[in-house]
FIKOL-893708 format. One line per 8 residues: number of its first residue (from 1); for each residue z, y, x of N, C-alpha, C. Coordinates in Angstrom, 3 decimals, always signed. Layout:
! FIKOL-893708
NUM	Z,Y,X,Z,Y,X,Z,Y,X | ...
***
This chain:
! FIKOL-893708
1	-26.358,-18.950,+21.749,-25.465,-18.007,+21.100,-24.293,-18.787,+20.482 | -23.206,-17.637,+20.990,-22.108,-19.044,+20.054,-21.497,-18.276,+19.015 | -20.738,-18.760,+18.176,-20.414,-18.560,+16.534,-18.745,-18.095,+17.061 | -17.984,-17.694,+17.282,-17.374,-16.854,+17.276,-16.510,-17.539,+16.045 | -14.695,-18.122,+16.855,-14.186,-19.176,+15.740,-13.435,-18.012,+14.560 | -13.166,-18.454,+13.685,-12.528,-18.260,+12.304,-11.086,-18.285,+12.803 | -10.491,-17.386,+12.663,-9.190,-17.066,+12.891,-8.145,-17.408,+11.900 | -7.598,-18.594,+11.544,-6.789,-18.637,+10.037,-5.861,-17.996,+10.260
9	-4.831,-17.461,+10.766,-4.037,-16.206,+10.919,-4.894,-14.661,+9.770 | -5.918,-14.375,+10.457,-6.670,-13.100,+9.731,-7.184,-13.346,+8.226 | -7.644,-14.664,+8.119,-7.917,-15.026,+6.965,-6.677,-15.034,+5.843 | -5.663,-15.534,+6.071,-4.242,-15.944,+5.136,-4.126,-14.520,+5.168 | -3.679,-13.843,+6.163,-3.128,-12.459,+6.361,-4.191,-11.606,+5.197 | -5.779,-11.399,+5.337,-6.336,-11.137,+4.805,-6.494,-11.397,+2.945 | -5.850,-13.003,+2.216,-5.701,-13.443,+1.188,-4.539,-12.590,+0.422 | -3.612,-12.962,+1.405,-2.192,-12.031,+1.195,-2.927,-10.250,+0.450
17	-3.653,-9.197,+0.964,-3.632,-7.932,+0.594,-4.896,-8.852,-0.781 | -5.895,-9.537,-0.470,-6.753,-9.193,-1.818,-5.553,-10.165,-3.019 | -4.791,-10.817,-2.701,-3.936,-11.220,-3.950,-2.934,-9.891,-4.338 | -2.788,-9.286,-3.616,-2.167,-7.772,-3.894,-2.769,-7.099,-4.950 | -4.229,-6.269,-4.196,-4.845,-6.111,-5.010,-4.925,-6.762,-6.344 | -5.571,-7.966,-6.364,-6.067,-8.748,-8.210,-4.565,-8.286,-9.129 | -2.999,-8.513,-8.276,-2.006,-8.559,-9.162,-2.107,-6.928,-8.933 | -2.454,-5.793,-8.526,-2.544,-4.343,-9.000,-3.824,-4.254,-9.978
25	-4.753,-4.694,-9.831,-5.706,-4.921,-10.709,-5.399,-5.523,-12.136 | -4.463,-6.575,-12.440,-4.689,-7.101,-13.673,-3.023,-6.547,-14.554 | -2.380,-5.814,-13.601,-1.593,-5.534,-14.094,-1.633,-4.032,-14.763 | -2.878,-3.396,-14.849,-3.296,-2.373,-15.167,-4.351,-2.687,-16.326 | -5.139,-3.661,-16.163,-5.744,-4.329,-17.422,-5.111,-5.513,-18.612 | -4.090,-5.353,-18.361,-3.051,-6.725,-19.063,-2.182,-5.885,-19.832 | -1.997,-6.401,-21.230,-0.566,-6.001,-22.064,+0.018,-6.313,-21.246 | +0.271,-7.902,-21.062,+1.685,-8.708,-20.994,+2.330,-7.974,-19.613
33	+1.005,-7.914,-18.726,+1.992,-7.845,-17.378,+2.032,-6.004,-16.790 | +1.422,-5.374,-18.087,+1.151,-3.824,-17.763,+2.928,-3.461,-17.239 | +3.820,-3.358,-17.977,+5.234,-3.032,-17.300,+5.443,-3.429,-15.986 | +4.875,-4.499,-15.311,+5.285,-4.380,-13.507,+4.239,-3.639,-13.084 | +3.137,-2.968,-13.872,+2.265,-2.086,-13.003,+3.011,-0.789,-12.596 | +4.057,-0.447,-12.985,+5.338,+0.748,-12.589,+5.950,-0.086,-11.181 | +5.499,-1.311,-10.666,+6.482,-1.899,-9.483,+4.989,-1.976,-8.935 | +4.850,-1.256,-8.149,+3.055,-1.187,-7.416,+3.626,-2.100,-6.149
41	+2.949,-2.708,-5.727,+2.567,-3.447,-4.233,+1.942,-2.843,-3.612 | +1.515,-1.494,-3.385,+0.628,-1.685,-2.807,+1.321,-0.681,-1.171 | +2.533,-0.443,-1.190,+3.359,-0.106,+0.117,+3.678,-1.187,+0.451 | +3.785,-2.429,-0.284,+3.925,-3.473,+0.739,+2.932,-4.115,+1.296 | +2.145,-3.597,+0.478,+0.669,-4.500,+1.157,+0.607,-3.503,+2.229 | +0.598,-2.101,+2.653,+0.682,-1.205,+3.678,+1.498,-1.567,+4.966 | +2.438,-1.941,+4.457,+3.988,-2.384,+6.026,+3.380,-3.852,+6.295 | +3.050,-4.897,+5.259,+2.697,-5.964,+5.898,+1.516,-5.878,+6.710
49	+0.613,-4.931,+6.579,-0.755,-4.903,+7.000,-0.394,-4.366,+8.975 | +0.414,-3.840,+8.359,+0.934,-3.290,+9.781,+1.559,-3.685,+10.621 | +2.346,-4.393,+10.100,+3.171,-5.614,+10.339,+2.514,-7.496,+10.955 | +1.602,-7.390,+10.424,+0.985,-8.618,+11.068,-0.533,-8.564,+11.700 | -1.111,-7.656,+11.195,-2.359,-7.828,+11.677,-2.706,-7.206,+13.188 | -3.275,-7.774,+14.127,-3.042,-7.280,+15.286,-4.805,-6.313,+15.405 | -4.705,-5.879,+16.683,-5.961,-4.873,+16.918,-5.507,-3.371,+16.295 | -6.104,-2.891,+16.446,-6.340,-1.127,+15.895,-6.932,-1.074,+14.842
57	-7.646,-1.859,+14.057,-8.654,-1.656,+13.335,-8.616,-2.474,+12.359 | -8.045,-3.844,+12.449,-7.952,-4.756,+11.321,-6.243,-3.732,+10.280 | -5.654,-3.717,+11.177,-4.078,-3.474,+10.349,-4.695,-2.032,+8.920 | -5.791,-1.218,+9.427,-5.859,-0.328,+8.652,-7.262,-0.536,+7.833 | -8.330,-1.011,+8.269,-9.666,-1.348,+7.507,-9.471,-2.135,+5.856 | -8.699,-3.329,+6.329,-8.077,-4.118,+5.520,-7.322,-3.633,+4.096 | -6.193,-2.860,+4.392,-5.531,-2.057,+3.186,-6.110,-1.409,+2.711 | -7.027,-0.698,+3.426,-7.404,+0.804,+2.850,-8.701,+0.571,+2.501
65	-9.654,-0.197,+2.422,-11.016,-0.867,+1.786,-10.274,-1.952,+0.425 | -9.199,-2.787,+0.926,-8.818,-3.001,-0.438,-8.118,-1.741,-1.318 | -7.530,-1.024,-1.047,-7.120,-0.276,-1.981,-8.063,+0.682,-2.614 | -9.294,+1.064,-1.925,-10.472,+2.271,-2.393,-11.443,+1.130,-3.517 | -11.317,-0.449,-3.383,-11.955,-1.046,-4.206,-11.729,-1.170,-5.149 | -9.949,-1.306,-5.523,-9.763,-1.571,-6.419,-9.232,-0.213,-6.969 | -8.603,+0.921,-6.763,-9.057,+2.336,-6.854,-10.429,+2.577,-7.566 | -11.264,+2.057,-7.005,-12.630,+2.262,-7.568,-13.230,+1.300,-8.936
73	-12.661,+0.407,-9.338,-12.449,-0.538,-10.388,-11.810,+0.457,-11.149 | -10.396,+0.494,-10.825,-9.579,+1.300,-12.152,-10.308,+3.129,-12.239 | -11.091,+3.320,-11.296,-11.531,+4.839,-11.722,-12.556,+4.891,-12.411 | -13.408,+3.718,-12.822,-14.488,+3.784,-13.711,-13.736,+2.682,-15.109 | -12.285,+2.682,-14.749,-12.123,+1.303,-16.126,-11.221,+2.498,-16.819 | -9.886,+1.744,-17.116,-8.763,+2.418,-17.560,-8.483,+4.077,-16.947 | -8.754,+4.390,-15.792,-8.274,+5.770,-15.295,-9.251,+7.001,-15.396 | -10.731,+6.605,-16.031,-11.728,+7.068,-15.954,-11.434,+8.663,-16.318
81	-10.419,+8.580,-17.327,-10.238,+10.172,-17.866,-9.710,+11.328,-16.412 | -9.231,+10.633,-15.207,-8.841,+11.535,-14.367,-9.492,+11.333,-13.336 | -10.990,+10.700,-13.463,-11.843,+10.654,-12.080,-12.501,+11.447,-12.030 | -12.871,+12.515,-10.801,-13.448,+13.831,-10.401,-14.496,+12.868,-9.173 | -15.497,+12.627,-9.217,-16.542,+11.857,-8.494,-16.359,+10.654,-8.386 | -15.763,+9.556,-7.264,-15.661,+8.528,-7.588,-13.946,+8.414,-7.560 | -13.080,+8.793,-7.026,-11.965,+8.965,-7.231,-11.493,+9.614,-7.881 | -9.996,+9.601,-7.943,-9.133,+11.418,-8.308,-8.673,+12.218,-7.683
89	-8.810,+13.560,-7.640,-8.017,+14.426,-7.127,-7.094,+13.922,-6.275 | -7.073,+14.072,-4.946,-6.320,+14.470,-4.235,-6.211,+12.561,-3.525 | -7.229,+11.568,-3.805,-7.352,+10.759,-3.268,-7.221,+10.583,-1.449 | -7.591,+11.836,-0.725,-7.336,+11.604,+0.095,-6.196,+11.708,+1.343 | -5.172,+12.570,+0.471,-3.677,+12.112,+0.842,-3.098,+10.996,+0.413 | -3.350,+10.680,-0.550,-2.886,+9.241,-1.097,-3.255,+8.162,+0.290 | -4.682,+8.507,+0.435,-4.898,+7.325,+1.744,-4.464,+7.745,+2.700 | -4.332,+8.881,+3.140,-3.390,+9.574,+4.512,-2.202,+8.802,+4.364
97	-1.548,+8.760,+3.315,-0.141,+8.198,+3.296,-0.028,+6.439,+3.587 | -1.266,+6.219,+2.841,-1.529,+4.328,+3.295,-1.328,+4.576,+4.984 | -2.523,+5.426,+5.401,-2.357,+5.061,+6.697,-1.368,+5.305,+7.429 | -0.424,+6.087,+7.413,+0.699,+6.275,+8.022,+1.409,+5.195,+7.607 | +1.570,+4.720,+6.225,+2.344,+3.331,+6.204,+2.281,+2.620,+6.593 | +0.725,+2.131,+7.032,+0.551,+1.066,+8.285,+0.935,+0.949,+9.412 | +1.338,+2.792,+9.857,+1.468,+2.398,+11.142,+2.814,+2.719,+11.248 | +3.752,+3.242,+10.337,+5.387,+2.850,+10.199,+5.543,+0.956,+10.210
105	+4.594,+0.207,+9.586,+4.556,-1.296,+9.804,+4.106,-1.381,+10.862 | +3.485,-1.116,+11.786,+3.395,-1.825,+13.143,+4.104,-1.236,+14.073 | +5.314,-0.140,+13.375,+5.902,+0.753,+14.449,+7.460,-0.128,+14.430 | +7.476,-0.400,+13.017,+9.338,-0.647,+12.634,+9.243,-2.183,+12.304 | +7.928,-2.725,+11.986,+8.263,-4.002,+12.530,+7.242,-5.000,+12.904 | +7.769,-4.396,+14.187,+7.588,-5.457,+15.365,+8.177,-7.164,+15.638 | +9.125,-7.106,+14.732,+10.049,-8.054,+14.879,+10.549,-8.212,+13.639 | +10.240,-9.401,+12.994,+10.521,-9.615,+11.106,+12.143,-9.560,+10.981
113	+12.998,-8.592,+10.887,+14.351,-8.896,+10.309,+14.836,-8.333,+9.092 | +15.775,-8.510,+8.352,+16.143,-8.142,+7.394,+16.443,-6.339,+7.472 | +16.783,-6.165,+8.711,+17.245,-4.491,+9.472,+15.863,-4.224,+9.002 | +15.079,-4.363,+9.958,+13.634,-3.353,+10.089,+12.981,-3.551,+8.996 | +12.401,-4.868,+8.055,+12.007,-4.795,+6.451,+12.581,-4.011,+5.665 | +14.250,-3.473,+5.639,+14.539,-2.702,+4.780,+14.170,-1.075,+4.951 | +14.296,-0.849,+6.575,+14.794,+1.046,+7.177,+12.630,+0.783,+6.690 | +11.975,-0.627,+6.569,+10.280,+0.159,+6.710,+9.922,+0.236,+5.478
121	+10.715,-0.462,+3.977,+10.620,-0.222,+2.832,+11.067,+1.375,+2.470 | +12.002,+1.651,+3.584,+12.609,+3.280,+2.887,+11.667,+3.896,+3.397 | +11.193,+4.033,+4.549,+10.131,+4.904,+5.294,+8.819,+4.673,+4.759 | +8.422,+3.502,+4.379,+6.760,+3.434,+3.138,+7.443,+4.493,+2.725 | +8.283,+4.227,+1.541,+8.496,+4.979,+0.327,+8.844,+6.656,+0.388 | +9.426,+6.712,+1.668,+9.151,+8.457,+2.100,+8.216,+8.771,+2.335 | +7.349,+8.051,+3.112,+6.361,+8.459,+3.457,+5.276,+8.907,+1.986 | +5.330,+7.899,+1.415,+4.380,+8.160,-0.085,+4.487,+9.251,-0.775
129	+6.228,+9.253,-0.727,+6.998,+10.702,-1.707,+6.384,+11.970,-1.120 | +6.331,+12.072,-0.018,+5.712,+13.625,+0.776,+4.596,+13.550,+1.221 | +3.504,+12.736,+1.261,+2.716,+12.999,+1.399,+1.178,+13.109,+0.425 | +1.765,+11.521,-0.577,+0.864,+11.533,-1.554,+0.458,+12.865,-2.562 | +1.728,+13.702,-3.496,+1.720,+14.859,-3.570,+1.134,+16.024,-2.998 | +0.602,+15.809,-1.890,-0.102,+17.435,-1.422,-1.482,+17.923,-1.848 | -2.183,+16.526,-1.915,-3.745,+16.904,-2.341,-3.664,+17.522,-4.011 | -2.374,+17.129,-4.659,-2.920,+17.683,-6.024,-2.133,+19.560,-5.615
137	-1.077,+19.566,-5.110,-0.823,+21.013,-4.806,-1.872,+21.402,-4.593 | -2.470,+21.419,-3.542,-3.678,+22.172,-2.623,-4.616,+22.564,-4.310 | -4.896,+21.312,-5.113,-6.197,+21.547,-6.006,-5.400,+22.044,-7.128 | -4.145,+22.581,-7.227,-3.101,+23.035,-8.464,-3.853,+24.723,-8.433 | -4.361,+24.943,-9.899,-5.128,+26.430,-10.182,-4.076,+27.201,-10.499 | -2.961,+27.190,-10.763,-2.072,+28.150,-10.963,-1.476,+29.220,-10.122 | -1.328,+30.386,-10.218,-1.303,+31.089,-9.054,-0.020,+31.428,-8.348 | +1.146,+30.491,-8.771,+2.304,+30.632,-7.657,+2.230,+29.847,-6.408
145	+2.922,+30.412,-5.718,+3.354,+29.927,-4.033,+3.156,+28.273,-4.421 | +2.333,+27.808,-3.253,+1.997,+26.581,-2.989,+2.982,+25.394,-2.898 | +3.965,+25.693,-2.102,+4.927,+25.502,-1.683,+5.972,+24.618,-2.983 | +6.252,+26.062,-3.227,+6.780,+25.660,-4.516,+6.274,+24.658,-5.671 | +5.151,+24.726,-5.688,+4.432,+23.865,-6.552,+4.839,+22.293,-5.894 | +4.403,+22.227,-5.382,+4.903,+20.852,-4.075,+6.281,+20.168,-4.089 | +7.286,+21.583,-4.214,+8.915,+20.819,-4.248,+8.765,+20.580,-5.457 | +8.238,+21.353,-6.973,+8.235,+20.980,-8.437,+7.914,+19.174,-8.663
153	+6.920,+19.046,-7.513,+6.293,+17.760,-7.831,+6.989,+17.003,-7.160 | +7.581,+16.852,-6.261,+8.492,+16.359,-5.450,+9.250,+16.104,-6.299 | +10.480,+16.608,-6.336,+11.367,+16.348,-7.851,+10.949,+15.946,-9.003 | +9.489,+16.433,-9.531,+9.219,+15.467,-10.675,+9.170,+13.929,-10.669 | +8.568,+14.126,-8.989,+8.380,+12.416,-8.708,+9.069,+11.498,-8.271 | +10.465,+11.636,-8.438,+11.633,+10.695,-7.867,+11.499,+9.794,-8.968 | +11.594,+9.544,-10.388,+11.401,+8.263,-10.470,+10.856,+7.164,-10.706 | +9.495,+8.153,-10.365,+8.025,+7.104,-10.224,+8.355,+6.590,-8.107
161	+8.895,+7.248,-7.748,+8.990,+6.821,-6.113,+10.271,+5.726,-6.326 | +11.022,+5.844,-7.280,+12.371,+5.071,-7.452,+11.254,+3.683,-7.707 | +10.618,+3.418,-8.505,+9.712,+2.230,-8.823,+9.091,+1.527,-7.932 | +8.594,+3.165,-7.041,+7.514,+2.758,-5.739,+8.328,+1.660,-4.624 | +9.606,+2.398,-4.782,+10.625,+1.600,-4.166,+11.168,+0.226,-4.334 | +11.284,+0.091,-5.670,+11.586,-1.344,-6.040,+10.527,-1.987,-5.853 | +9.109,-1.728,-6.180,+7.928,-2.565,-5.994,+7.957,-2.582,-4.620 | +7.977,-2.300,-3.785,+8.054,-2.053,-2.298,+8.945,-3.355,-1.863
169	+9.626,-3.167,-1.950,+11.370,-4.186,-1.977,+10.900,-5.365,-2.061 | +10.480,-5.259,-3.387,+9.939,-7.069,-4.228,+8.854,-7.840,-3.341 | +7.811,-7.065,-3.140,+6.621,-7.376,-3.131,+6.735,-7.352,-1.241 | +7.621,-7.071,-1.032,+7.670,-7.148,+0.419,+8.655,-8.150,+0.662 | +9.481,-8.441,+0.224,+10.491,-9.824,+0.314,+9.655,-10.764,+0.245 | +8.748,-10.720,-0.814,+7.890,-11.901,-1.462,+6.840,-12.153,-0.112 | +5.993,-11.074,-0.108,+4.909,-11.454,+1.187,+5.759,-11.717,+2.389 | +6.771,-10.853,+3.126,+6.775,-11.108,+4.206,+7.941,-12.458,+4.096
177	+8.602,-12.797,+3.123,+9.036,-14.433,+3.530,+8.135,-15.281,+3.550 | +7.331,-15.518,+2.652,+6.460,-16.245,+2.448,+5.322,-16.704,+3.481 | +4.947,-15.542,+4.122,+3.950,-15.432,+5.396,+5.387,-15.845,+6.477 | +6.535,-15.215,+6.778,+7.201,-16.111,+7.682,+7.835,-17.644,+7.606 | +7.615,-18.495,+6.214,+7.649,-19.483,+5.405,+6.491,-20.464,+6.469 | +5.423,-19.733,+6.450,+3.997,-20.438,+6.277,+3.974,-20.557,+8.159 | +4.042,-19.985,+8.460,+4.275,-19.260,+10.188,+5.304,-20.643,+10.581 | +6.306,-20.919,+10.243,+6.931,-22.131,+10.447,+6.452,-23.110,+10.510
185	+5.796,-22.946,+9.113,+5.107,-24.481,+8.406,+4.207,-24.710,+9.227 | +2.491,-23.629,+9.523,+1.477,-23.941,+10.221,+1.355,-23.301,+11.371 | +1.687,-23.765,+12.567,+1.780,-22.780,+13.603,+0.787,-21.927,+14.329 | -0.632,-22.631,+13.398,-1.653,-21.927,+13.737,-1.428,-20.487,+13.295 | -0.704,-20.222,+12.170,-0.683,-18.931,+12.244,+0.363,-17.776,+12.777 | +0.664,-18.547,+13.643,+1.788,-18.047,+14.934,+0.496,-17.073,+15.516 | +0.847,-15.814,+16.186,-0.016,-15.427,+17.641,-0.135,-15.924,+18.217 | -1.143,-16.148,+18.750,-1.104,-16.703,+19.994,-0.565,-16.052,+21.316
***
């Protein structure tokens, strides 16, 4: 039987989202660094995931098991007051929207340039704006048109998405130079 080699490409790629995570994690348990928890990473950890990891199955397992873990950390720590079982409300558009962000990253870039990192930072960040919002409509008890409830939140949420955006920006300059930094440096983590 043979052992099946260690891929350092999947591994780095893989370090990259759980260092995401710990800095969404401690920036939610930290005075000092609680103010960049309004600049979330975690759409960039979505476009990069999509963006480098190859197969069907790694680009989305990866984000979306780190994000339900550490989701699941902050829903029994700090967020506990708005957890309805092990999540919150409407958790599962939130991950609908991861996954579509992944695959706007393996759709828009294919090819690392300054063009396609920016048009896939605007498209995460649309994507989040319209889709994350629906699971709490759907579970909204009030009895006007659905709809409406939806554009209310929409507009409420431009400038928490304005943030989503800058964290997006940052945290995606940062990973994806850095991983194309390293890609130079060690060519093992070129594709093969």
């Amino acid at each position: 039987m043979s052992i099946k080699k260690i891929n350092p490409r999947t591994i780095v790629l893989f370090l990259f989202i759980v260092a995401v995570a710990a800095l969404r994690l401690s920036t939610n348990f930290s005075k000092e660094l609680g103010p960049l928890a309004v600049f979330t990473p975690l759409g960039a950890m979505a476009l990069f995931s999509g963006a480098y990891f190859t197969g069907n199955l790694k680009p989305f397992a990866f984000p979306l098991l780190t994000l339900f873990i550490s989701d699941l950390v902050l829903s029994f720590t700090v967020l506990s007051p708005y957890r309805i079982g092990l999540l919150y409300p409407g958790w599962f558009w939130t991950y609908s929207a991861f996954a579509l962000m992944v695959v706007a990253g393996k759709l828009i870039i294919n090819n690392v340039t300054l063009k396609n990192l920016v048009l896939g930072v605007i498209v995460v960040t649309l994507i989040h704006w319209l889709v994350s919002d629906i699971g709490g409509c759907l579970i909204d008890t009030r009895g006007v048109n659905k709809f409406s409830i939806y554009l209310e939140r929409l507009v409420s949420a431009i400038p928490y998405e304005l943030r989503f955006l800058g964290g997006t920006a940052i945290y995606s300059a940062l990973m994806f130079g850095i991983f194309e930094w390293m890609k130079v440096r060690y060519a093992s983590l070129k594709i093969a």
